[in-house]
TIBA-617424 format. One record per atom (N, C-alpha, C, O): residue in one letter; x, y, z. Coordinates in steps of 0.2 Angstrom, whole numbers, padded with zeros to 4 digits, always signed. Layout:
N
AXYZ
...
end
This chain:
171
X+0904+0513+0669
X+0905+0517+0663
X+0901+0515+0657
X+0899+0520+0654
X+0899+0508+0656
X+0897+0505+0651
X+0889+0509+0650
X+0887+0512+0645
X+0883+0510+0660
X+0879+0511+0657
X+0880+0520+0657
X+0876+0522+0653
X+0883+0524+0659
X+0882+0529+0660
X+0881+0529+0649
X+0877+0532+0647
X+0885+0526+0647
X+0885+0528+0639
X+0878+0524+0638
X+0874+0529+0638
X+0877+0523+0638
X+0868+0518+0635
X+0864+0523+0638
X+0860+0525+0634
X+0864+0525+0643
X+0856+0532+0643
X+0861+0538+0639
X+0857+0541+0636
X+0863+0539+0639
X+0861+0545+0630
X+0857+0541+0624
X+0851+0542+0622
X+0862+0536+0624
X+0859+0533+0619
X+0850+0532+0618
X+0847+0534+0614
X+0848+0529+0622
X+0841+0531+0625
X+0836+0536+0623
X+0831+0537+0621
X+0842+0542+0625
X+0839+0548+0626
X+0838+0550+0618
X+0833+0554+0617
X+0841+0549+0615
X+0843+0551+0607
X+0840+0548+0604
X+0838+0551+0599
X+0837+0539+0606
X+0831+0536+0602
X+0824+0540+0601
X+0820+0542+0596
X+0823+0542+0609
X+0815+0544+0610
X+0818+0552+0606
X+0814+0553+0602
X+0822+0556+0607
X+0823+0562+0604
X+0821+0561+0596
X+0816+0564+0595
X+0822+0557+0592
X+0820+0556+0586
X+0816+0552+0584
X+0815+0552+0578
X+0812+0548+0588
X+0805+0545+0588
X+0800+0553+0588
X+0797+0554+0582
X+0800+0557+0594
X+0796+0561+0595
X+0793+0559+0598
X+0788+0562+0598
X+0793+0556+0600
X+0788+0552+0607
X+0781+0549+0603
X+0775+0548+0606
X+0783+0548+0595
X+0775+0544+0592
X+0776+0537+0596
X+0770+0535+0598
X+0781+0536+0597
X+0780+0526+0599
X+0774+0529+0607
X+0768+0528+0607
X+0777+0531+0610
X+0771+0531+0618
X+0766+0535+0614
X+0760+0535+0617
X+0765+0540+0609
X+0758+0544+0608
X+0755+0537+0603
X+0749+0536+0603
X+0758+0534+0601
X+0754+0527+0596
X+0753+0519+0600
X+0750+0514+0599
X+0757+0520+0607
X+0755+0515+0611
X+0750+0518+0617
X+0747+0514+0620
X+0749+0523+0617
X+0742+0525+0622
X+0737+0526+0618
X+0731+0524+0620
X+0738+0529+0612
X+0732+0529+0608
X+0727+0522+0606
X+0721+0522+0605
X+0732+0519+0604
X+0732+0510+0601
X+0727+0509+0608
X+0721+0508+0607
X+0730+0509+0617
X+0728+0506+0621
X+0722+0505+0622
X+0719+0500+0621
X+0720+0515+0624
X+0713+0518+0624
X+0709+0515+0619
X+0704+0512+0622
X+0710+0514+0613
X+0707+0514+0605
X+0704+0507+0610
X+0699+0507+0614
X+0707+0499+0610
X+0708+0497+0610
X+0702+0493+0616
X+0698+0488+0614
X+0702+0497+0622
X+0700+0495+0630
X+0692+0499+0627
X+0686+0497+0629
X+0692+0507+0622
X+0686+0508+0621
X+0681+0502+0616
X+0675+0502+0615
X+0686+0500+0612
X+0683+0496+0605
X+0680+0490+0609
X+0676+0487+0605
X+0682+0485+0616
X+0683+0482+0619
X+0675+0481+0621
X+0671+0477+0620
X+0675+0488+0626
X+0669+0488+0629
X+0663+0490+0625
X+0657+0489+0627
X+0665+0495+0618
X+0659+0492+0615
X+0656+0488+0611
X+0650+0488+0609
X+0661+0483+0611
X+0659+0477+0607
X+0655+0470+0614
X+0652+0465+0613
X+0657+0474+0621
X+0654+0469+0625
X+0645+0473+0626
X+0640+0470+0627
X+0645+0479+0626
X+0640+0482+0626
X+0635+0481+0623
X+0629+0479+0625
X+0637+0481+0614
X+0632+0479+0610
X+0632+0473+0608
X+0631+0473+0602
X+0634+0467+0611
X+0633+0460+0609
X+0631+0459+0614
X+0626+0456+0613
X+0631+0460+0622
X+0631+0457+0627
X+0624+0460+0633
X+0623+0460+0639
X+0620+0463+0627
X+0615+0470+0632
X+0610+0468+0627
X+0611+0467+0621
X+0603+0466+0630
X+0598+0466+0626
X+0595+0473+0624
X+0593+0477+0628
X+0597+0474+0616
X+0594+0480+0613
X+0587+0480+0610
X+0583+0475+0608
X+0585+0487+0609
X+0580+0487+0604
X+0581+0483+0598
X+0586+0486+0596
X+0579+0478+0593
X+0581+0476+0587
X+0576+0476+0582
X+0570+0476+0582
X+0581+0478+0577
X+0575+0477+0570
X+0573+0472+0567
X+0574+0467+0571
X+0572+0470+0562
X+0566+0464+0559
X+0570+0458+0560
X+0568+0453+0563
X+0578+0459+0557
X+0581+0454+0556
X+0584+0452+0562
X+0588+0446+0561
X+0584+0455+0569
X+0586+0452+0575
X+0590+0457+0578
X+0591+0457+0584
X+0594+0461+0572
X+0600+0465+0574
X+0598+0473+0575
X+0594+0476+0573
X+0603+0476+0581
X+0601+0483+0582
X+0605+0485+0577
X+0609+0481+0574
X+0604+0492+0576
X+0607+0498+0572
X+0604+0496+0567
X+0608+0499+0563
X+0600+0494+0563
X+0599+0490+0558
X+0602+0489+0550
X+0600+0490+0545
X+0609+0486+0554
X+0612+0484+0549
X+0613+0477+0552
X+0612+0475+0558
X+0613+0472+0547
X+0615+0463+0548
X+0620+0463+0551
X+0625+0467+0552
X+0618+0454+0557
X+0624+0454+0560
X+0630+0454+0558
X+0634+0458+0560
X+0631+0450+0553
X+0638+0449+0552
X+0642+0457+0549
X+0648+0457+0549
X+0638+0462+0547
X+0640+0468+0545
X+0644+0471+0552
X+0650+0471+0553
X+0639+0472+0557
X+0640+0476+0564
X+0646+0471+0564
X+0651+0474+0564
X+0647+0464+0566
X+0651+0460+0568
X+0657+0463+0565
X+0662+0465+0567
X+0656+0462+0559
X+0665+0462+0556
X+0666+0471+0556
X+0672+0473+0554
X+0663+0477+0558
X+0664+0481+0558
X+0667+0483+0565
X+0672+0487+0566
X+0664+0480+0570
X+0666+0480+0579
X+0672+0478+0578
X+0676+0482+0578
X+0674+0472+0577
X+0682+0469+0576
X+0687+0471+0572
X+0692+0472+0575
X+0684+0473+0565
X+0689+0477+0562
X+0692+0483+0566
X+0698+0484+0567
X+0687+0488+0570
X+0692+0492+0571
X+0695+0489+0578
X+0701+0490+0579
X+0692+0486+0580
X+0696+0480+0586
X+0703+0479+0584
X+0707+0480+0588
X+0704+0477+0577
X+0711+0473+0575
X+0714+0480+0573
X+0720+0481+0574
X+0710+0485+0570
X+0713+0492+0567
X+0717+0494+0575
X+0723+0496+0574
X+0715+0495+0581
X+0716+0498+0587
X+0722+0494+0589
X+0728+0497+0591
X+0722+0486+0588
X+0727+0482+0591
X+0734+0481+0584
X+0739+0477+0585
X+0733+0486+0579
X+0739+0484+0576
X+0746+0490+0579
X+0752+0490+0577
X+0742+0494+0583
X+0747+0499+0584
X+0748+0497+0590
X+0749+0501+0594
X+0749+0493+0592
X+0750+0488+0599
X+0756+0484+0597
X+0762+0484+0600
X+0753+0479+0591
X+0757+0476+0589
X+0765+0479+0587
X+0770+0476+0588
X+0765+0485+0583
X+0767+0487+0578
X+0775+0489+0584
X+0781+0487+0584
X+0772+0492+0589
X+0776+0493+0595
X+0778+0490+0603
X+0779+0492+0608
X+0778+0484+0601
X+0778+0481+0605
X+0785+0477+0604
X+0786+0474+0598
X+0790+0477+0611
X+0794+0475+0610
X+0794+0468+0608
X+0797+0465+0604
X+0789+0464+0613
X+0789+0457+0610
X+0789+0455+0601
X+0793+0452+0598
X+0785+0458+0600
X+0783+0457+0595
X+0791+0460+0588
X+0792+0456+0583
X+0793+0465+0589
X+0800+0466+0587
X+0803+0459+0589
X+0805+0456+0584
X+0805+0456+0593
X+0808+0450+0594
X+0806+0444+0591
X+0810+0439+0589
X+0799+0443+0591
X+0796+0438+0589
X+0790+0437+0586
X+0785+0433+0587
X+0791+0442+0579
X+0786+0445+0577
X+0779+0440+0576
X+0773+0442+0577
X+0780+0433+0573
X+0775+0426+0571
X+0771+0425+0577
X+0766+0426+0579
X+0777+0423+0580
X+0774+0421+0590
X+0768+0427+0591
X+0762+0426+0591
X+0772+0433+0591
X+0767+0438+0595
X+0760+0439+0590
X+0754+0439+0592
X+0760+0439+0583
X+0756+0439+0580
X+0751+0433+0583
X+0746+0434+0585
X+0753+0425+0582
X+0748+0421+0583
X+0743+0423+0590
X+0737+0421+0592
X+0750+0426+0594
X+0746+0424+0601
X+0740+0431+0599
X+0734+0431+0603
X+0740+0434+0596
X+0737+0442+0597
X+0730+0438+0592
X+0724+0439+0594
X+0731+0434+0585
X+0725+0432+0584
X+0724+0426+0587
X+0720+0423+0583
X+0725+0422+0593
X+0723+0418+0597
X+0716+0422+0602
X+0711+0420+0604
X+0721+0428+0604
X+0715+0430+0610
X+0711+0434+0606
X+0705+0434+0609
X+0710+0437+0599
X+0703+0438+0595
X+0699+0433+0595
X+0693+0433+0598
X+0701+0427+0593
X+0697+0421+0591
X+0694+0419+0597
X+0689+0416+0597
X+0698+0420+0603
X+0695+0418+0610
X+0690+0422+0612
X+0685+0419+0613
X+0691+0431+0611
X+0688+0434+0614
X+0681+0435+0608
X+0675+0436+0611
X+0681+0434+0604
X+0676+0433+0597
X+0669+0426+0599
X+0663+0426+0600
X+0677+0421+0600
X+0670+0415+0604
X+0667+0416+0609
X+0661+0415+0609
X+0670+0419+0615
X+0669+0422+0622
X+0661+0424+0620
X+0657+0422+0624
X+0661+0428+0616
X+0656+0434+0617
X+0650+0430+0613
X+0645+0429+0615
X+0653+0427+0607
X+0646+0422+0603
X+0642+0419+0608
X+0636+0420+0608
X+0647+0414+0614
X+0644+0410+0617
X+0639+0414+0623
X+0633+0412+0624
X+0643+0421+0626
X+0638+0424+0630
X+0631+0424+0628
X+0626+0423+0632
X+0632+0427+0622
X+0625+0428+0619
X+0619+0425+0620
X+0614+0428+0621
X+0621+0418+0621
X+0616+0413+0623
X+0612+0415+0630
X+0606+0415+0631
X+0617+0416+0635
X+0614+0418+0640
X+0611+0425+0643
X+0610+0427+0648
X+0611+0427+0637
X+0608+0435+0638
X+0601+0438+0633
X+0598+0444+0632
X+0599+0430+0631
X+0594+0431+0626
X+0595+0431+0618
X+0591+0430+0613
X+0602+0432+0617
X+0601+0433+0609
X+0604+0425+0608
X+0605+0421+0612
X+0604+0427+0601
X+0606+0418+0596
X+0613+0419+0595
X+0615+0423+0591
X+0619+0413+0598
X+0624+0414+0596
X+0625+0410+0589
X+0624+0404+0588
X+0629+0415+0584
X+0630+0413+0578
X+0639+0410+0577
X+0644+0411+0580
X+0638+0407+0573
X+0646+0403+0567
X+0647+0409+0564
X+0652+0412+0564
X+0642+0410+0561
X+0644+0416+0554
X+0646+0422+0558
X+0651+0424+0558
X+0642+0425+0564
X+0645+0431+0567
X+0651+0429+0570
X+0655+0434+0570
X+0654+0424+0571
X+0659+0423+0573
X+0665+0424+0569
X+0671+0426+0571
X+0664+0421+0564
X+0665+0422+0556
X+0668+0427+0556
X+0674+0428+0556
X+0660+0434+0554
X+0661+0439+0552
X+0668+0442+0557
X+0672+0445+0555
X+0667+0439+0565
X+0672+0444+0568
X+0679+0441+0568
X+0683+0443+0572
X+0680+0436+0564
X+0687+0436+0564
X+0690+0438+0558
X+0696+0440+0558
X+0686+0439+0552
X+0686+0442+0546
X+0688+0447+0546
X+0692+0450+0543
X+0682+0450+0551
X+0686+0460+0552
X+0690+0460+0554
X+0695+0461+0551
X+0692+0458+0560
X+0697+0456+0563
X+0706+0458+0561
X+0711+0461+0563
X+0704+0451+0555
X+0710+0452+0551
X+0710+0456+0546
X+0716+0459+0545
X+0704+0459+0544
X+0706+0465+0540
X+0707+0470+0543
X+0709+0474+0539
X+0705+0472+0550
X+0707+0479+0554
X+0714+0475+0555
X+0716+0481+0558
X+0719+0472+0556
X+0725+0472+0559
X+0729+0472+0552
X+0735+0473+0553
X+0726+0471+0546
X+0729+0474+0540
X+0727+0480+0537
X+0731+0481+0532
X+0723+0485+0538
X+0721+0489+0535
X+0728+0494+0542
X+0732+0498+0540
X+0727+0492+0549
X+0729+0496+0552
X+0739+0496+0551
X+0742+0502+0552
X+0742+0489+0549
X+0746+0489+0545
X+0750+0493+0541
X+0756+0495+0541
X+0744+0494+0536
X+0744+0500+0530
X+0746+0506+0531
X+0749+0510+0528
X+0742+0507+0536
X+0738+0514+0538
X+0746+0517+0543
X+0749+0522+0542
X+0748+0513+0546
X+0756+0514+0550
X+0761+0515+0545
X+0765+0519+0546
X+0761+0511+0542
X+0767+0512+0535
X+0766+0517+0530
X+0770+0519+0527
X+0759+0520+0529
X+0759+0526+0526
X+0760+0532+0530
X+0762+0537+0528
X+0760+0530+0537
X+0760+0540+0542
X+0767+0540+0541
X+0770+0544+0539
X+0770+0532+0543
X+0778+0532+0546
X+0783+0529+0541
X+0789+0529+0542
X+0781+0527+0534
X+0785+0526+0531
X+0788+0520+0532
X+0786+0515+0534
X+0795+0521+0529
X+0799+0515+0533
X+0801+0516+0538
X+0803+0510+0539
X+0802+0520+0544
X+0802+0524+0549
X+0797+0523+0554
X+0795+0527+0558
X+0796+0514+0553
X+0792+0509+0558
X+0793+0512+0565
X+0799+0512+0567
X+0789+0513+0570
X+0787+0516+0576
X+0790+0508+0581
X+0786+0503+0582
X+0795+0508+0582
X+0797+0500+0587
X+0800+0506+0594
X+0803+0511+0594
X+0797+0500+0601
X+0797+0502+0608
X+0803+0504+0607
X+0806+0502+0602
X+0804+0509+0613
X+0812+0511+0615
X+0815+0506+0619
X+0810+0504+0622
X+0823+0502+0621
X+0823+0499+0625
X+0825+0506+0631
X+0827+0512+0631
X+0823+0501+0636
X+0824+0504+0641
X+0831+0504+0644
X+0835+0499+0642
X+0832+0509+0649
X+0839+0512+0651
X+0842+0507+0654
X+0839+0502+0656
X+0850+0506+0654
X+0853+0501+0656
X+0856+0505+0663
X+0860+0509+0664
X+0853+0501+0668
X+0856+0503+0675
X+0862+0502+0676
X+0864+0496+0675
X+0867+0505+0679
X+0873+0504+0677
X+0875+0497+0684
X+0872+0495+0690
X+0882+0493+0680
X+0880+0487+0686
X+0878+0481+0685
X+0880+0475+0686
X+0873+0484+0683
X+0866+0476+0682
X+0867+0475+0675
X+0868+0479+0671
X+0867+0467+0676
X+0868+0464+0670
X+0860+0467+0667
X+0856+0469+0670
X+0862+0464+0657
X+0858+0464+0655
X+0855+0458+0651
X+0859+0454+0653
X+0851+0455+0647
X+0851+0451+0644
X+0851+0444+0646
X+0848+0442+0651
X+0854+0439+0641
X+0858+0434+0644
X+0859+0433+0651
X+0856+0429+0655
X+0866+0436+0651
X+0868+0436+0658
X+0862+0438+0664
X+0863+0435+0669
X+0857+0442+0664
X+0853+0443+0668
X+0848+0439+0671
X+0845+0440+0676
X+0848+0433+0667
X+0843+0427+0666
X+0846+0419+0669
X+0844+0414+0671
X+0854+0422+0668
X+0859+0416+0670
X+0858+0417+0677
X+0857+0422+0679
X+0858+0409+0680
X+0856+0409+0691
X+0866+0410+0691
X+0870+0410+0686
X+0867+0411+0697
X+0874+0412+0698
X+0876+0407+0704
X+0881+0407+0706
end
């Protein structure tokens, strides 16, 4: 009885979301895996470069903090709806700038092996942007949605099956 009452409830969350939480968790993903493989692209592929060593001919740490930002811009709609992250919001955040700061070194040190020069300051530049796409994108969420924060749906409760606590307890 308990679950048949919990999927309306469900039903009536996603009815008044409108379904932004999964239209802003696939867009976030996409954004995300595309801003990913461009950033392995043009750090990790010998390009034409201009004087100062950098393609597009803009300075590294420009291009650098510009790749990341929108990197941090794509992952703050990740963040924003993420159940973990609702639960544990500090946690999820560090672990989320952990894997920038990994993935920012990751690519510095390739560099080495692909001909270019890995840089401190590029590395710099891309945790900078980083942080400032994961706050601009912040912003950018609280002005579309207001206080009317886009958080996951929980999922339907199968009737029967524990949930929670009790779910995790051995018997």
């Amino acid at each position: 009885m308990q679950g048949a009452q919990a999927a309306p409830l469900v039903r009536i969350r996603r009815a008044e979301s409108g379904g932004h939480v999964q239209v802003l968790q696939r867009a976030a993903a996409l954004g995300a895996v595309v801003t990913i493989v461009l950033i392995l692209a043009t750090t990790l592929t010998p390009l034409v470069a201009s004087d100062d060593g950098c393609a597009f001919g803009v300075p590294c740490t420009v291009g650098h903090a510009i790749a990341f930002g929108t990197l941090g811009l794509t992952l703050s709609g990740l963040y924003v709806t993420s159940s973990f992250a609702r639960r544990n919001p500090r946690r999820a955040l560090a672990m989320l700038l952990l894997a920038i700061w990994i993935f920012a070194a990751a690519t510095e040190i390739a560099q080495g092996e692909v001909g270019r020069d890995p840089s401190l300051e590029d590395w710099a530049a891309d945790m900078v942007g980083a942080v400032a796409g994961l706050l601009m994108g912040s912003f950018l969420i609280r002005l579309v949605f207001g206080s009317r924060l886009p958080t996951a749906v929980p999922a339907p409760v199968t009737p029967g099956r524990p949930t929670g606590r009790a779910a995790r307890r051995p018997r």
